[in-house]
C-alpha positions in Angstrom: -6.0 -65.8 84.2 -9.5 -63.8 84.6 -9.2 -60.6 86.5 -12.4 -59.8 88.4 -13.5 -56.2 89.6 -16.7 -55.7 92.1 -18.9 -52.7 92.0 -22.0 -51.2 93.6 -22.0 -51.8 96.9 -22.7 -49.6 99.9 -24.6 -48.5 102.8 -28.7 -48.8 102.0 -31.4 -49.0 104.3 -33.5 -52.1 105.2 -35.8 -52.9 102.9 -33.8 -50.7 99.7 -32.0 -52.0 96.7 -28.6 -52.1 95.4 -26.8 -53.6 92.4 -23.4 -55.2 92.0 -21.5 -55.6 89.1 -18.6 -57.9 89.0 -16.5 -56.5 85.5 -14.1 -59.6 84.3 -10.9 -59.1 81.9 -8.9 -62.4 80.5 -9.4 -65.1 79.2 -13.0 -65.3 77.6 -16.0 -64.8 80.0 -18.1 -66.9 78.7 -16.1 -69.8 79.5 -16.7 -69.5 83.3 -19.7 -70.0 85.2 -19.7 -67.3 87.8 -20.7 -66.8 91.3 -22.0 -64.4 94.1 -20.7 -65.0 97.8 -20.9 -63.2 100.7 -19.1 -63.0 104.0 -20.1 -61.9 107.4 -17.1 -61.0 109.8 -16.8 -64.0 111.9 -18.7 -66.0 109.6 -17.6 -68.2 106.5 -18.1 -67.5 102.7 -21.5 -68.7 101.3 -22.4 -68.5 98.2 -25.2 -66.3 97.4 -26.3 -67.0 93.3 -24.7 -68.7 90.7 -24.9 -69.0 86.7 -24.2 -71.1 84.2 -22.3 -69.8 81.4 -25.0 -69.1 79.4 -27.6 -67.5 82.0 -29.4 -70.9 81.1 -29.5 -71.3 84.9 -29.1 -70.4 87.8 -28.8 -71.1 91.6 -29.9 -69.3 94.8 -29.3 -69.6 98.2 -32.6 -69.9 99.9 -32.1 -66.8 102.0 -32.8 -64.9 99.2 -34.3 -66.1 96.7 -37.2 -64.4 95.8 -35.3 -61.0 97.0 -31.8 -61.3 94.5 -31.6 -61.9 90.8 -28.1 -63.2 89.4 -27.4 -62.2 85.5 -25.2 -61.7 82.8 -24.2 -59.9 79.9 -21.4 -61.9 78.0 -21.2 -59.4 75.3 -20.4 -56.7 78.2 -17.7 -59.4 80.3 -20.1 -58.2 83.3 -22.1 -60.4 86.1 -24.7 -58.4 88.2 -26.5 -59.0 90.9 -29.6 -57.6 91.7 -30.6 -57.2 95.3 -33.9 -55.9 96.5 -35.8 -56.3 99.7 -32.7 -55.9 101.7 -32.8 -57.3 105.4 -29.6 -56.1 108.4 -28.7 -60.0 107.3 -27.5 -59.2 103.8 -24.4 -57.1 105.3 -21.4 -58.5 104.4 -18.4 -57.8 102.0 -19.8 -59.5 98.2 -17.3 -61.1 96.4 -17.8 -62.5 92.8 -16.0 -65.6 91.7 -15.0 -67.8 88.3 -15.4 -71.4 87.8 -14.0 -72.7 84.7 -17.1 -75.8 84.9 -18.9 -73.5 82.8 -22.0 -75.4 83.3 -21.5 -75.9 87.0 -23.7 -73.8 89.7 -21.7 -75.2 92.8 -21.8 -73.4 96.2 -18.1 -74.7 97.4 -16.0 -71.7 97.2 -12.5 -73.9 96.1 -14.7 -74.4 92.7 -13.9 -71.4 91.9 -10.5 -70.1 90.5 -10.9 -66.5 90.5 -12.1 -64.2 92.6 -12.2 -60.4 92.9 -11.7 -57.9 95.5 -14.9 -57.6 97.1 -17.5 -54.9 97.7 -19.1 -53.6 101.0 -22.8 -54.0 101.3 -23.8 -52.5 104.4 -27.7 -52.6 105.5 -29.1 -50.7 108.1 -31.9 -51.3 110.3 
């Protein structure tokens, strides 16, 4: 089991920053590549960024790369994601998720085993 714990998000205006942390606790973090996805009421769950075990690399959805930066810090159990440059379109609730195909950057949310709470990002115009 990996338990997953979202942080950082909340109301920001357009074209602000936020950063979200995803804290795990379990079995060992780096076994599990890890993911970013977001969903829009109404609207299905996308993935955002994803990340090899390592950080070696990494995946991003192409409406926002250039504007998000996913990373880790195995030593810390964490996952972040950066977000700058934020756009009305980025408002939805964040979620981060575990995949145990460590080296797998897949954008289909049944990869992924384990998934936290969520966290509100909310951008105003």
């Amino acid at each position: 089991q990996v338990q997953l714990v979202e942080s950082g998000g909340g109301l920001v205006q357009a074209g602000g920053s936020l950063r979200l942390s995803c804290a795990a606790s379990g079995r060992t973090f780096s076994s599990y590549a890890m993911g970013w996805f977001r969903q829009a009421p109404g609207k299905e769950r996308d993935l955002v960024a994803a990340i090899t075990w390592s950080g070696g690399s990494t995946f991003y959805a192409s409406s926002v790369k250039g504007r998000f930066t996913i990373s880790r810090d195995n030593a810390k159990n964490t996952v972040y994601l950066q977000m700058n440059s934020l756009k009305p379109e980025d408002t939805a609730v964040y979620y981060c998720a575990a995949n145990s195909l460590r080296n797998s950057l897949s954008s289909v949310a049944r990869d992924y085993e384990y998934w936290g709470q969520g966290t509100q990002v909310t951008v105003s115009s």
